[in-house]
C-alpha positions in Angstrom: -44.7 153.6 309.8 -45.7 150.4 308.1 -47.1 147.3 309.7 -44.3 145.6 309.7 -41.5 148.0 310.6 -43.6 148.5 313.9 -43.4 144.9 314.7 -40.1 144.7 313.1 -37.8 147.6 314.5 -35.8 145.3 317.6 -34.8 143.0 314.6 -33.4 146.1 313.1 -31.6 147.6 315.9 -30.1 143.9 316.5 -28.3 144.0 313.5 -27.0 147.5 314.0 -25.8 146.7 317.2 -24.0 143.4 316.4 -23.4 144.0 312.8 -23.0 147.5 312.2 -24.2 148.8 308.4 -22.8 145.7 306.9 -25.6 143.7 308.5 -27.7 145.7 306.5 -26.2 146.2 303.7 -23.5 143.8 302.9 -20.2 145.0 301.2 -22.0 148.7 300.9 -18.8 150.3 302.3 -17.2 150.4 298.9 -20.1 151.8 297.0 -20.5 154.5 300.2 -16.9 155.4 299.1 -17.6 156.1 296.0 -20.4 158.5 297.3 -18.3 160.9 299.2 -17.5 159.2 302.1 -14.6 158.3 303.9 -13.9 154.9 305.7 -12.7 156.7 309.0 -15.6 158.8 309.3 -17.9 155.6 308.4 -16.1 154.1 311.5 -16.4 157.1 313.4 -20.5 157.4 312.8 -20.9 153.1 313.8 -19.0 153.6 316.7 -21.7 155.3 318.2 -24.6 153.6 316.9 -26.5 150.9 319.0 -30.0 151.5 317.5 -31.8 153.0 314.6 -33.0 155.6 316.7 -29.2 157.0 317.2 -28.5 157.6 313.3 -29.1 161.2 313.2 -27.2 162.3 316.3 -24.2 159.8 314.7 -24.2 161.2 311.5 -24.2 164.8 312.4 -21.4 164.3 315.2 -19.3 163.2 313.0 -20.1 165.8 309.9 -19.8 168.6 312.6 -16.0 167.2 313.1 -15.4 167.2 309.4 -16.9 170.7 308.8 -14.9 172.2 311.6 -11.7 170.6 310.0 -12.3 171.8 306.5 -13.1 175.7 307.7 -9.3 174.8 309.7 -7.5 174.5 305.9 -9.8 176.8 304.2 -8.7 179.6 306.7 -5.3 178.5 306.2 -5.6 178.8 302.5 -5.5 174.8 301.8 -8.4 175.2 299.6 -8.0 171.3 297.8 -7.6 169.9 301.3 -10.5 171.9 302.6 -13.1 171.1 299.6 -12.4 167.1 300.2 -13.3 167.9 303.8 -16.5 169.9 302.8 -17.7 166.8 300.5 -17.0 164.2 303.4 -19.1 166.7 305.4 -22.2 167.5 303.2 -22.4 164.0 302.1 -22.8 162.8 306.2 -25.0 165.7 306.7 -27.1 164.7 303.7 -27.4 161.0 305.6 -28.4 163.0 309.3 -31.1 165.3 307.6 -32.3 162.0 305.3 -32.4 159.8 308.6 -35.6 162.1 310.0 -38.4 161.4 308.3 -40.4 164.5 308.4 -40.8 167.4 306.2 -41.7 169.4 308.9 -39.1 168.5 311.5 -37.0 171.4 312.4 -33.4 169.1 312.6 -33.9 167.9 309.6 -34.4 171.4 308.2 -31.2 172.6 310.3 -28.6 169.5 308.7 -29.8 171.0 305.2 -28.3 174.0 306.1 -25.1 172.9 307.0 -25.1 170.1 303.3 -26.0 173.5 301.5 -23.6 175.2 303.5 -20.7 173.2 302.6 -21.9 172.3 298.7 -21.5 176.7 298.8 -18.0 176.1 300.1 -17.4 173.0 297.6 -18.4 175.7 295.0 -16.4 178.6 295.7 -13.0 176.7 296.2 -13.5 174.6 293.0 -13.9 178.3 291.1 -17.6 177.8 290.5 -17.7 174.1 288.9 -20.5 173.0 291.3 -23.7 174.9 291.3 -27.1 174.9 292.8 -29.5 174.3 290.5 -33.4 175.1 291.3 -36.4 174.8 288.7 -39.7 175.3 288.9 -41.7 171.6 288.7 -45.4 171.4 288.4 -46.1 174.4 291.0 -43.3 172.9 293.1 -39.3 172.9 292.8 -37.0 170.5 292.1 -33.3 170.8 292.9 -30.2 169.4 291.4 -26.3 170.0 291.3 -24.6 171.2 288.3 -20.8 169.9 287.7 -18.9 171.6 285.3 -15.3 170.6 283.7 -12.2 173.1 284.4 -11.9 176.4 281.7 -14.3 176.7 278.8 -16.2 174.0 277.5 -19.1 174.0 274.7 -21.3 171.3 273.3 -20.2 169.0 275.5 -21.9 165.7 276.2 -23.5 165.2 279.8 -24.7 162.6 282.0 -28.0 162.5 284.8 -26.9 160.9 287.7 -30.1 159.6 289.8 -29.5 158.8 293.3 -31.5 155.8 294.4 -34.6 156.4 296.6 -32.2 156.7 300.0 -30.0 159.2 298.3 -29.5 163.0 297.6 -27.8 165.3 294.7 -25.0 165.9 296.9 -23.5 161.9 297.0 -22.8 162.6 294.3 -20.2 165.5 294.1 -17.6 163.0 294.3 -18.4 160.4 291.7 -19.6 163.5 289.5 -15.4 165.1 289.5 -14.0 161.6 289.7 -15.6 159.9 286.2 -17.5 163.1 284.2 -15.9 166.6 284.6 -12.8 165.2 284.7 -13.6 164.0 280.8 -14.8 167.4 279.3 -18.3 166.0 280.3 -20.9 168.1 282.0 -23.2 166.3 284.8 -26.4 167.0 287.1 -26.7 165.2 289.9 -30.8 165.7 290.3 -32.9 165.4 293.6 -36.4 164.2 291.5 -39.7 164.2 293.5 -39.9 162.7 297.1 -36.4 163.2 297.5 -34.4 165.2 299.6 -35.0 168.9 299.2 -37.6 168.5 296.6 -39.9 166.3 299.2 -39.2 169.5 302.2 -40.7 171.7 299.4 -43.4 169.6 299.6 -43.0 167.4 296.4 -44.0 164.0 296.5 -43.4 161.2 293.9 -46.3 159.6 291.8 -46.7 156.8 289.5 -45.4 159.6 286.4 -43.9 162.8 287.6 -40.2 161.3 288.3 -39.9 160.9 284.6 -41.4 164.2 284.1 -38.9 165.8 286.5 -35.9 164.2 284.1 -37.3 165.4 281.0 -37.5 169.1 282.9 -34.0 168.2 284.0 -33.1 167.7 280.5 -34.7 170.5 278.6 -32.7 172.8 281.1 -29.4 170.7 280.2 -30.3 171.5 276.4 -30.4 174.6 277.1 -27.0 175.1 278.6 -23.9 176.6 276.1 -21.5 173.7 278.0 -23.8 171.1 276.3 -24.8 169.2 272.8 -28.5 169.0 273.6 -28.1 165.5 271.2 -25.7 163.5 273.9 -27.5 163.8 277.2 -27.5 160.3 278.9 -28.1 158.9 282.4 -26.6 156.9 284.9 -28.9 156.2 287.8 -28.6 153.1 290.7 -31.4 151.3 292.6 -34.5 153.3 292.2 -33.2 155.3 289.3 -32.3 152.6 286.9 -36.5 152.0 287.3 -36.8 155.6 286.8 -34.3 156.0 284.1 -36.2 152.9 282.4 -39.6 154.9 282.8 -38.0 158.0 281.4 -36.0 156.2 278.1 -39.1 155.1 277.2 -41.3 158.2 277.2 -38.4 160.8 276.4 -36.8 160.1 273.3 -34.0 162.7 273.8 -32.2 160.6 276.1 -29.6 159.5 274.3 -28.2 156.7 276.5 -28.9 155.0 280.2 -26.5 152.9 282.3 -28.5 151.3 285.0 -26.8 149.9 288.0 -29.2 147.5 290.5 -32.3 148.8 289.0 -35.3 147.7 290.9 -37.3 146.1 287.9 -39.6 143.6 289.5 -42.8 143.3 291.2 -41.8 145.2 293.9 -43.1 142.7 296.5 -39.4 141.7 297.2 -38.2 145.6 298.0 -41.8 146.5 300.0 -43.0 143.2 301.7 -39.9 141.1 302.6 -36.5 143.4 302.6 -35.9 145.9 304.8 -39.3 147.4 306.4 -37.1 150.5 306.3 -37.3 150.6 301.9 -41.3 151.1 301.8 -41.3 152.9 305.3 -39.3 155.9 303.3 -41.2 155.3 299.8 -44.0 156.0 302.0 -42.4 159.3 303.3 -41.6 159.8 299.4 -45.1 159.4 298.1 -47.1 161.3 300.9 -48.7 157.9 302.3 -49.7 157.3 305.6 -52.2 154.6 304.5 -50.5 151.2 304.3 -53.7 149.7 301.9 -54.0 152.6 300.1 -49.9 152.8 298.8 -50.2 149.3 298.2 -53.6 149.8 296.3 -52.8 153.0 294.4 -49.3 153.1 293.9 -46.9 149.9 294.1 -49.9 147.6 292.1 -49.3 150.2 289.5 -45.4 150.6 289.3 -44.0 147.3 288.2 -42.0 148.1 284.4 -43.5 145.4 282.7 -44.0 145.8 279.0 -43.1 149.6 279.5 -39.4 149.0 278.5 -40.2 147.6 274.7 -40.4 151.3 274.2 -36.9 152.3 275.3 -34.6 153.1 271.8 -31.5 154.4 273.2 -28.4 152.2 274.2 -28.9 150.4 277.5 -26.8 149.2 280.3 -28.2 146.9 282.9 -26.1 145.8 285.9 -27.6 144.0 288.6 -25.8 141.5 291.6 -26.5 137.8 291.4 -28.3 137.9 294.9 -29.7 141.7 294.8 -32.0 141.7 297.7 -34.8 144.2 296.2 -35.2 142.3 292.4 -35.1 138.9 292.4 -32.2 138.4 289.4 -34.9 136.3 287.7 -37.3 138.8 287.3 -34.3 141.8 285.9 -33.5 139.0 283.0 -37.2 139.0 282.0 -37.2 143.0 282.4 -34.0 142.7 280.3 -35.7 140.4 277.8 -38.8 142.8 276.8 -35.7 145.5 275.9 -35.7 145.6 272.3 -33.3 148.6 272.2 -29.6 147.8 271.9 -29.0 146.7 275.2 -26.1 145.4 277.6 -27.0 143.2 280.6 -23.8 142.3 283.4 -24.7 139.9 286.5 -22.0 140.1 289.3 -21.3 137.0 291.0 -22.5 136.5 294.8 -23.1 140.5 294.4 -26.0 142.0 296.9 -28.0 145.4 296.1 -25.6 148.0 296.6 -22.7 146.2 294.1 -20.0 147.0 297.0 -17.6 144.2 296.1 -17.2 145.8 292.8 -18.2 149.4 293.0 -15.3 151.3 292.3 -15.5 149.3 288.6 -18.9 150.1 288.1 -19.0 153.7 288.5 -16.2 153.5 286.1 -17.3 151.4 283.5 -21.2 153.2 284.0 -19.6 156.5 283.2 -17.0 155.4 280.5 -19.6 153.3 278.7 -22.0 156.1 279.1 -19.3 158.7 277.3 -18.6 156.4 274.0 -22.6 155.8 274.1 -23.2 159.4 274.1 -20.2 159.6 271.2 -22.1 156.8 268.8 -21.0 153.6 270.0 -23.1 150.7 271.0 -26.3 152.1 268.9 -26.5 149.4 266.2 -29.8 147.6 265.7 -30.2 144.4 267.7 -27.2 144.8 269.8 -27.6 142.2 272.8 -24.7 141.9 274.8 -24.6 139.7 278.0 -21.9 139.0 281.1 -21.9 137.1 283.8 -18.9 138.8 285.9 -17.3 136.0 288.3 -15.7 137.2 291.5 -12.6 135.4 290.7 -12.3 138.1 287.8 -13.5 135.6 284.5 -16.3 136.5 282.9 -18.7 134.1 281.0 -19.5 136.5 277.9 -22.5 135.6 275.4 -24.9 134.7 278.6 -25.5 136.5 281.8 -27.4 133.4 283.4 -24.9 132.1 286.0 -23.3 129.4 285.6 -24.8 127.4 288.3 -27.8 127.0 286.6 -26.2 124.2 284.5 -28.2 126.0 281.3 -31.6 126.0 282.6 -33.5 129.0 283.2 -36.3 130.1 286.1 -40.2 130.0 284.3 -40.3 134.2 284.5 -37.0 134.0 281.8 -37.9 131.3 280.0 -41.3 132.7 279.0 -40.4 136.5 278.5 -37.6 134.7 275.9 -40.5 133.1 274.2 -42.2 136.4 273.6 -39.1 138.4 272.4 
């Protein structure tokens, strides 16, 4: 526990109380839905939470319920009705087992059970199109979720999907049906190090090894009949558009990245003044308990900076005007030192987790991601900007909002000089 999540927890359990998730998270409910989960059971789970502290026993309650319903149709031979139900259960039993933060901690080990039990279901009554995928990782393991299209299907292009620091391979069975397989495409939803079952294995992240857990993620991709080893891409949110960024520019056979509220600035605003509960489970990632030393050793270290002037595939960028972990100013100089074509959207009065226009996003991530991997948007100097307004105008040419009259913040105005 940090500092100042120790001094700060009664603030937190406040805003549960009175506010429910949206005091945490504003709008979130829409991105949560494309994740897997249902409203109703999202209801179902706040109900009964008054305090951090009552998370884990909400969470599984309410997967337990959705579990027992889906084994109801599958024993009664209703086996679409019954694999909805298992995804609205794995994905809630993903959120009980990540809501205990520790390895060791038999409950947490007992709600991976039941996600892996219901991703097996999920398999077997969608004919073997989602698969458990397990590779060995620097003396370690690293886990992932393979989504295949319906009947046979060879050299197909394929998509990552990185979950952000607070997420798991499984919220993603949804999305990955919804806007890939249902193309022809072929996606991995990964778990990279210090996540989910990777970090119960004992794998922690590091300043390097996330982008050396993609490029094993890829070489296995490559190596699949299903896909063209030339057209393997990434879409990745929060903490995996920085890691995406980190592995564009190191791996050159990633042959596209959409990035959705990338956390590319100094990482002061996500650890020392949002949510104690962000560095309290990069911590957990990382294998910290010293508060100096993970400042010292790790977060001094992980800032982008100049990094992405070596990114040379197509880039996406999309970030919300008021994105409480990167200050907007500082992902338009990030933007800036991109010298790759490159594609930058700001959404209007949007917070971290894009909520207000989620359902859009994953759909344009994954449709700009499929004519990237087919060719498009790869012509030299390519610089495309937005600035998305909620009342559905955009200003194209610029993604500066508007309100800023043409002036820019210092950070901007000097990384534009050095472009």
């Amino acid at each position: 526990m940090t500092i100042r999540s120790t001094g700060q927890n009664w603030a937190l359990d406040i805003a549960l109380a009175q506010g429910g998730f949206d005091a945490l998270h504003p709008e979130a409910m829409g991105t949560l839905e494309q994740l897997g989960h249902d409203h109703t059971d999202f209801e179902k789970v706040f109900a009964l939470v008054k305090s951090g502290a009552m998370l884990p026993k909400a969470w599984a309650t309410v997967a337990g319920q959705a579990e027992k319903r889906a084994l109801h149709h599958e024993r009664g031979g209703f086996t679409r009705t019954a694999a909805d139900l298992y995804v609205r259960a794995a994905v809630m039993w993903g959120r009980a087992q990540y809501s205990v933060f520790d390895a060791a901690d038999p409950r947490k080990a007992a709600f991976r059970e039941h996600t892996n039990h219901c991703v097996e279901r999920i398999g077997a009554l969608r004919d073997g199109r989602v698969r458990r995928v397990v590779l060995d990782f620097e003396g370690k393991h690293i886990h992932a979720l393979l989504h295949l299209p319906g009947g046979p299907v060879r050299n197909a292009p394929a998509v990552i999907l990185g979950p952000g620091m607070d997420m798991i391979k499984e919220d993603y069975i949804y999305a990955a049906e919804r806007y890939y397989t249902s193309r022809g495409m072929v996606a991995l939803s990964i778990e990279g190090p210090g996540q989910g079952e990777s970090r119960a294995g004992g794998l922690a992240v590091d300043l390097a090894n996330y982008e050396r857990a993609i490029a094993s993620y890829i070489t296995y991709l490559a190596g699949l009949p299903e896909v063209d080893p030339q057209r393997i891409g990434m879409f990745g949110i929060s903490m995996s558009g920085y890691w995406g960024s980190r592995a564009a520019a190191t791996d050159p056979r990633l042959a596209a990245l959409a990035a959705f509220e990338a956390v590319t600035g100094d990482f002061k605003t996500i650890f020392e003044r949002a949510q104690p509960t962000f560095k309290n489970n990069y911590m957990y990632m990382a294998d910290y308990t010293d508060e100096a030393a993970f400042d010292r050793e790790l977060v001094a270290h992980m800032p982008l900076g100049d990094l992405v002037g070596e990114i040379t595939c197509p880039v996406l960028y999309g970030i919300g005007e008021f994105d409480e972990l990167t200050p907007l100013e500082q992902a338009l100089a990030s933007y800036e030192r991109v010298t790759a074509p490159k594609e930058m959207r700001v959404y209007e009065n949007e917070f971290h987790p894009l909520g207000g226009t989620a359902a859009e996003v994953f759909r344009f991530g994954a449709e700009w991601i499929e004519r990237a991997l087919n060719g498009e948007f790869a012509e030299p100097g390519r610089d495309v900007r937005h600035y998305v307004h909620r009342d559905g105008h955009t200003t194209d040419g610029s993604a500066d909002p508007t309100w800023w009259l043409g002036t820019v913040p210092p950070a901007i105005a000097e990384a534009r000089l050095k472009a």
